[in-house]
N, C-alpha and C positions, 0 to 999 in steps of 0.2 A: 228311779230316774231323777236325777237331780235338772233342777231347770233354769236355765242362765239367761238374763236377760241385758244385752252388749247393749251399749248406746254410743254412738257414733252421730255427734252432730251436726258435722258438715259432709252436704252434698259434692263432693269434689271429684274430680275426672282424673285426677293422677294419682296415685300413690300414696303416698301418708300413711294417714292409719288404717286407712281401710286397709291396707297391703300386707299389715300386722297385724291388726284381728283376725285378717284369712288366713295367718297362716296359725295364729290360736286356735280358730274354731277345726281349721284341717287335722289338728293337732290331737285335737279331745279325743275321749274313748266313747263313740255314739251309744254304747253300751249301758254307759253311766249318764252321760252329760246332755241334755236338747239344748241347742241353741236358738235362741229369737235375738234379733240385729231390730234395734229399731233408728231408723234413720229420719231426717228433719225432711225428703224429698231423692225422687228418684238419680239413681247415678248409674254409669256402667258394673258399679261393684255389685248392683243386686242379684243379676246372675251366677254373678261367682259365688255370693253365699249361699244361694238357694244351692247349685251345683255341689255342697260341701253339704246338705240338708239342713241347713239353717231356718229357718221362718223369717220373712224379713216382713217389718212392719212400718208403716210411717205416722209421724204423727208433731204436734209442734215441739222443738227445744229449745231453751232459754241458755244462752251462754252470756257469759258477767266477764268478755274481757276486754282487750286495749278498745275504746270507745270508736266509735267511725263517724259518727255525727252527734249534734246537739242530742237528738232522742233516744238515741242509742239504749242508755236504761231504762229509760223511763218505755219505751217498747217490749225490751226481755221484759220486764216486770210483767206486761199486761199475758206474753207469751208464757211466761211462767207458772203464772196463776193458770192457763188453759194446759200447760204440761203437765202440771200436777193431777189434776182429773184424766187425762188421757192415760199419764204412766198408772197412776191407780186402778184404772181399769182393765190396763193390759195386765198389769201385776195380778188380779181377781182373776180373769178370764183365762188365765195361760196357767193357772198354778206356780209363779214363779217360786224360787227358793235363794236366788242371791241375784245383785244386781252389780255389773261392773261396767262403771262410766268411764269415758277416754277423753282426754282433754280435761284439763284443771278445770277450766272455767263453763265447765258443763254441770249446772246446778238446775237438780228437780229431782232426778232420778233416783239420787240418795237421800232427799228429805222423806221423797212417798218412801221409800228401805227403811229411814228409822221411824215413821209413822206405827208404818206394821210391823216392825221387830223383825224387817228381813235385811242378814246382810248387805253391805255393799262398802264394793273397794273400786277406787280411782285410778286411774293411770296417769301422770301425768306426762305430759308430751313436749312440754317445754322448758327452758332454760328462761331465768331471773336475768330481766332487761330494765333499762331505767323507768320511771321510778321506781328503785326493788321494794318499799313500801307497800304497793298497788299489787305488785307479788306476791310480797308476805301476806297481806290481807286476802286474797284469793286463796289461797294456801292455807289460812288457818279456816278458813271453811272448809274448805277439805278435809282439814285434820277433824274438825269438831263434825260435821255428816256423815263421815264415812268411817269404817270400821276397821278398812288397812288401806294405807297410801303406797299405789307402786311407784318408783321414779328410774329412770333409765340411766342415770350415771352418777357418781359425788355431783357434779356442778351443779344437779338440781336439787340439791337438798338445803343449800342457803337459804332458797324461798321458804322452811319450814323450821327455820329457827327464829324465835322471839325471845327478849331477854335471857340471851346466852342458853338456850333449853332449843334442844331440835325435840321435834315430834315424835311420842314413842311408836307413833302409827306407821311411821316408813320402813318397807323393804325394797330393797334395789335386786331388780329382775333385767337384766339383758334383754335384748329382743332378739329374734334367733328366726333363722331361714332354713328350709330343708334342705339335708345335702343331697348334691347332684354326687350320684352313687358310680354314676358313668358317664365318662363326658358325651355331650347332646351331638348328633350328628346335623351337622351345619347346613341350613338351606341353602343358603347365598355364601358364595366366596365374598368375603368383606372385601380384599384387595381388588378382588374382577373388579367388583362392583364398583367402587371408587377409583380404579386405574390406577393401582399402585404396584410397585416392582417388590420382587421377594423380597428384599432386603429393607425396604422402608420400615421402621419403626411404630407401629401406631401404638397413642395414648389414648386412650376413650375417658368421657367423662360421661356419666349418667345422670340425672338431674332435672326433676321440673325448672324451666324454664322462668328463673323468681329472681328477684334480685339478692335473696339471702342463697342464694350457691355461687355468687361470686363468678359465676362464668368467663366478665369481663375482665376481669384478671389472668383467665388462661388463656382467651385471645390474644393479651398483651403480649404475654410471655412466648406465646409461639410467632409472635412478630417477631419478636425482637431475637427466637431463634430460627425463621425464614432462611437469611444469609449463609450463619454459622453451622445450623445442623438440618441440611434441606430434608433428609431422610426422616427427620420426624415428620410425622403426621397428625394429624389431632382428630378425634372425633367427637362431637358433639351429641346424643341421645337425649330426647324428652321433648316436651312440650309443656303449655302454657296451664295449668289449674283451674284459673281465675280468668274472665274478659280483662278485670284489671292489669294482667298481665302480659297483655299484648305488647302493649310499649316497650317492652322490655325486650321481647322477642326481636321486635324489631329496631332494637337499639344495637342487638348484636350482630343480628344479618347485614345492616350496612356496617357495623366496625371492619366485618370478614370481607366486605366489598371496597371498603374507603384506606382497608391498607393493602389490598392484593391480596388475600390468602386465602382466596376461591381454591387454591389447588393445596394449602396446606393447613386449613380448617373445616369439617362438612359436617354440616349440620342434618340429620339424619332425621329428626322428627321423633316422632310416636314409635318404636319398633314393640313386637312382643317378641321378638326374636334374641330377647337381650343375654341372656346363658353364650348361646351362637355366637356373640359378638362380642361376647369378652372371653371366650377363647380361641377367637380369632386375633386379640390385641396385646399388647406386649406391657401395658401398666393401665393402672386407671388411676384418676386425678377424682380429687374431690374438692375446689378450693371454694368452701363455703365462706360468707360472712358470720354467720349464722344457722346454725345448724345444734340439732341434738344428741342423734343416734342414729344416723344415715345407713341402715340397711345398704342400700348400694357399695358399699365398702366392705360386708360381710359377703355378697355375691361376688364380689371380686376376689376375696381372700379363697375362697369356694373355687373360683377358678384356676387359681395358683397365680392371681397377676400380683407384684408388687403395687403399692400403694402410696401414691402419697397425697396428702389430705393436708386442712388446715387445722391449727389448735384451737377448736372448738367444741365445744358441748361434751359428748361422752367419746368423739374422736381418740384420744390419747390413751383412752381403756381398749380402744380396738386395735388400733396401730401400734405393735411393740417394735419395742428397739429388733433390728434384724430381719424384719416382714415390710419395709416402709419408709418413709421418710414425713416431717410433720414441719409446716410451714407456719408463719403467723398471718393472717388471715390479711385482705386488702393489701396485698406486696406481691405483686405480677413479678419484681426482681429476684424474691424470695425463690419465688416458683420456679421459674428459667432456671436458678443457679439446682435446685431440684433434680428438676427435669434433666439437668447434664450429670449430675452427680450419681444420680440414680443409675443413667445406663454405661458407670464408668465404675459399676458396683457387680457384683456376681448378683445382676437382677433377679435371673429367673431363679435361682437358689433363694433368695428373700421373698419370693411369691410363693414357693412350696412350703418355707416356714409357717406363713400366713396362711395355710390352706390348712398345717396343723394346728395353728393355734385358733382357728376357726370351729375344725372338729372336737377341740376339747373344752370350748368354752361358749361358742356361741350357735349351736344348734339350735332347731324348731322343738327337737326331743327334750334338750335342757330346759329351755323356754318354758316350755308347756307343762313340765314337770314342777319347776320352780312355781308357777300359777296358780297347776292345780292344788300344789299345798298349802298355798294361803284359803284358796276353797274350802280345802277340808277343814282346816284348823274353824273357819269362822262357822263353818258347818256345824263343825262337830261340840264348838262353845254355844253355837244355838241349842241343841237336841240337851246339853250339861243344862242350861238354864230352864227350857221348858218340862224339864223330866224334876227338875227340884223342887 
């Protein structure tokens, strides 16, 4: 029994990477693989991993990224120094055998890995922001602690070249969703529900509620198509992560009230129902600012909905020509002329595109597959070294 021990350092309520680890660990062969998740404090994801047979542990994490206050370092540090003892102890106590960390800027997990001569490999989760310096610098601690660096698209592999040399430690692994084998029998009629006529159009958008998904740009855009195409509809899914992200919430509930489009914007909240509800809708929108490798665009292509999304992060590897449409990021005019373009297109024939090219490239089986072979490989270069 091989012994994997996940670190996940932010406590967070929506989505992210917890949503991707689960579906890693749902992925594994319990045969071969135990899982232990150790998190920095409780969240709604603890159940889900226990539910998958996970071990879920808590304990402090030290992350080194974009600073938030004066102390900011000089805290991870003191936090750091107590993770090291912590992970070292879980690492003794559990028998682990590799250690894989999520988040660039999650530093401890890998230093106690090359301590004891146990693997460990990195995920990284983000896309090279200004200053790319402070990037690259995070990045090549990465490269030097850990034993193989994952990255989810090219765009993030800039952060891993210095003096014209990229990292020989990077491989690029997709994130991947299980597929839905059979379409989900729907609780709620989305239309009942929202009092819409057959014929109305709905776009859904999925999205924690952050100002890097650009939301306020598809508000625009359905203003300003209110008038011209009343049968669109818009739907909004998600909520807030962060308390810091309340304002934001509430930046967009009055835009939908300050321009009238209580009846053709609805913002739906929190759903688990969400499969149901994007095959009840006819496209889904992604217009991030900011974004890496939004799963939510993989659910959608899964559903057979067309897509159109913004060019950002690993977007443009998921969105091909014929499954979609790809906008430039912060341009609500962009999006409108989309939004028309799209349903003036053999739409639902470029969502069933997208549903194959979903199945042949971005699965939970490929995912997991691609993973565990970096496992093995560091696995099996451990057992070559200690047998010599």
């Amino acid at each position: 029994m091989i012994r994997i021990l996940f670190i996940q350092p932010y406590a967070s309520h929506v989505g992210g990477v917890d949503s991707v680890l689960l579906q890693l660990i749902a992925g594994l062969d319990p045969e071969r693989y135990r899982s232990y998740v150790l998190l920095s404090g409780p969240s709604p994801y603890v159940a889900k991993y226990e539910a998958l047979g996970a071990e879920v542990l808590f304990g402090p994490l030290a992350v080194f990224g974009k600073p938030t206050d004066a102390a900011y370092y000089f805290r991870n540090l003191w936090i750091l120094l107590r993770s090291l003892r912590a992970i070292r102890a879980i690492v003794r106590t559990y028998g682990i055998d590799l250690i894989h960390s999520h988040k660039m800027e999650a530093i401890g997990a890998n230093l106690v890995g090359k301590c004891l001569g146990i693997p460990t490999v990195q995920t990284v989760h983000e896309l090279a922001r200004k200053p790319l310096f402070a990037y690259r610098f995070v990045a090549w601690l990465d490269h030097a602690f850990n034993d193989k660096v994952i990255v989810l698209c090219e765009r993030s592999k800039i952060m891993f070249r210095w003096f014209n040399r990229e990292s020989d430690k990077l491989t690029k692994i997709y994130n991947g969703i299980a597929v839905q084998e059979a379409p989900v029998a729907a609780r709620t009629d989305l239309r009942d529900q929202l009092g819409l006529s057959p014929d109305d159009r709905i776009v859904i958008a999925v999205a924690r509620l952050s100002p890097m998904k650009g939301l306020e740009y598809l508000i625009e855009a359905a203003s300003a198509l209110k008038e011209t195409e009343p049968r669109l509809k818009f739907v909004i899914v998600g909520d807030v992560a962060f308390e810091h992200e309340m304002p934001y919430k509430q930046t967009l509930q009055k835009r939908i009230e300050s321009q009238g489009l209580e009846r053709t914007v609805f913002m739906l909240g929190l759903r688990r129902d969400v499969p149901e509800l994007l095959r009840e809708s006819d496209a889904l929108v992604l217009p991030s600012v900011y974004d890496i490798f939004p799963t939510v665009i993989l659910e959608g292509m899964d559903a057979g909905l067309p897509v159109i999304a913004t060019d950002v992060g690993g977007v443009p590897e998921m969105v091909r020509e014929g499954t979609g449409l790809i906008v430039p990021p912060q341009d609500s005019e962009a999006l409108r002329a989309a939004i028309v373009r799209l349903f003036s297109l053999e739409y639902r024939q470029m969502g069933r595109r997208g549903r194959e090219v979903f199945r042949r490239e971005f699965t939970r089986d490929q995912y997991v597959q691609r993973t565990t072979e970096v496992y093995e490989e560091l696995l099996a270069r451990r057992r070559a070294v200690s047998t010599s």
